[in-house]
C-alpha positions, 0 to 999 in steps of 0.5 A: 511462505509466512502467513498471517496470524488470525488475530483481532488486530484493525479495528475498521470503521464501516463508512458511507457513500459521502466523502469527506476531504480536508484542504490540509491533513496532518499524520499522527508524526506532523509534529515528530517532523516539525522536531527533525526540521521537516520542510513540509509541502502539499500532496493529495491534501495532506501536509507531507515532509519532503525533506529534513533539517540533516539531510537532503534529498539526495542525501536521504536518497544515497542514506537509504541505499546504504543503510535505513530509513522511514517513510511516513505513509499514513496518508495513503488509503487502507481498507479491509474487504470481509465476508464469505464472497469478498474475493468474488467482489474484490476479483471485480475491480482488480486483475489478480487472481486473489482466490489462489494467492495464498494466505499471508501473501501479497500482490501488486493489482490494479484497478480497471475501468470499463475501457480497459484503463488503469483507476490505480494501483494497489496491493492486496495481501490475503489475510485468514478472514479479510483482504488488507488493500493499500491504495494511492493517497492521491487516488484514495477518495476516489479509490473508496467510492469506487469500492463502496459503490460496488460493494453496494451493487453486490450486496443488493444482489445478496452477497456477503462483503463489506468494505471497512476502512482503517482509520486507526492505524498509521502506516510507516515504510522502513526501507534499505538495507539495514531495516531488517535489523534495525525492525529485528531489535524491536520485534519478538520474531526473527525476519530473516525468513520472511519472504517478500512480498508477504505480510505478518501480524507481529509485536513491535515493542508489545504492539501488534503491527501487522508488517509486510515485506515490501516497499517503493523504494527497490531496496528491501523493507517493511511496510509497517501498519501500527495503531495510530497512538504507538506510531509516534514511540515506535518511530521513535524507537527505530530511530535510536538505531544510528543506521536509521534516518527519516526520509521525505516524499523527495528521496521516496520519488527519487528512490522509485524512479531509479527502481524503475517503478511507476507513479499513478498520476505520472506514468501512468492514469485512467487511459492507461492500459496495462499493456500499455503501462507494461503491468500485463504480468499483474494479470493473473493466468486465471483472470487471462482465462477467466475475465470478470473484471472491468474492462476484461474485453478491452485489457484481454484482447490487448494481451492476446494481440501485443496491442496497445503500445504506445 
């Protein structure tokens, strides 16, 4: 199992309970898409690529499967959880048994609510002194209110956590098959025995990164978090690999839907339990036994009894 090395790496910035959205974000690689004649469409506020000037999405659906390419992602919400009684908070709002994940390792959780629903999905990597949590960009206000209203509740009540939200590193997917050497000829570290679904501070070009072994796409990947102004050279340096293309939010949902995997917003939502979305598996044996998490009555009783099919 690779764990994560203890190093100073984000440098997160504590936030306050108002949230502040602009109508038309744009990524630290807004103008690297422009230059591969990107055609840009909205989502969840932000101005994202869906498809480039030498391939389509379905070109860069079939490209990916075949050989490598990268998703801006910088959009989406990552937040670290700290202090001695973070994995008590955290165990809170998700379904995971994140007191037994071992370090290094990562998990799909979710996000429930006090009917059992589904508020969103996330992976939570279990990191030496924190909780490094990937959410939804379209749930990502959302998601961190939720967060730090809790965090608010548990800290009057004298616990020790803290949420910190990175603001200053943007998040890369390199997906397919090739990705793996195509990162290896940057790296200072063989990947070949890294497992998925794991994460690891590593140097990408002397950059520290931390890069886990995961993705949306059904194909083996990384997704890499790097410090926002290195993300531009690195990408660029990934792309001086033939095998590797970017790729837009056209090919990245169809990617998923023929992986089989789920979208929050499509598939599944706030009324959506996980039985009902067939996630019961993210619902850890000790959670099972245990509850503690919103909407445990509603969400254990459904497992118990096979009920809540739709």
């Amino acid at each position: 199992m690779a764990t994560a090395v203890a190093r100073s790496l984000f440098k997160p910035r504590q936030v306050g309970a108002r949230l502040m959205s602009s109508a038309s974000q744009r990524t630290a690689l807004y103008e690297l898409h422009k230059k591969h004649g990107a055609k840009f469409g909205p989502f969840a506020g932000w101005d994202m690529p869906l498809v480039y000037a030498d391939q389509g999405a379905l070109d860069s659906h079939l490209h990916t499967r075949k050989n490598a390419s990268i998703f801006d992602v910088s959009h989406m919400l990552q937040t670290r959880i700290v202090g001695k009684d973070r994995h008590r908070f955290l165990e809170h709002l998700v379904v995971a048994d994140l007191k037994e994940l071992p370090e290094g390792a990562a998990t799909l959780s979710l996000f429930t609510n006090p009917s059992g629903g589904i508020e969103d999905d996330t992976i939570i990597t279990q990191q030496r002194d924190s909780l490094y949590v990937v959410s939804n960009a379209g749930c990502a206000d959302k998601d961190l209110a939720h967060l730090l209203k809790h965090a608010k509740i548990f800290q009057s009540e004298g616990a020790d956590v803290e949420v910190l939200k990175i603001d200053d590193h943007s998040l890369i997917a390199l997906q397919g098959p090739a990705s793996q050497r195509a990162l290896e000829q940057l790296a200072a570290v063989s990947l070949s025995q890294m497992p998925f679904m794991t994460g690891q501070f590593i140097d990408i070009k002397g950059v520290p990164c931390h890069v886990a072994r995961s993705g949306y796409t059904g194909e083996d990947g990384f997704e890499l978090s790097i410090p926002t102004g290195e993300v531009v050279s690195i990408t660029q340096a990934l792309l001086e690999n033939p095998q590797v293309k970017l790729a837009g939010l056209g090919a990245r949902d169809s990617l998923r839907l023929e992986a089989g995997l789920c979208l929050y917003g499509s598939d599944i939502d706030s009324t959506t339990t996980p039985m009902e979305a067939g996630l019961t598996w993210t619902v850890g044996k000790r959670r099972r036994a245990e509850g503690g998490f919103i909407g445990a009555d509603i969400i254990l009783d459904q497992i118990a009894n096979k009920g809540g099919s739709r």
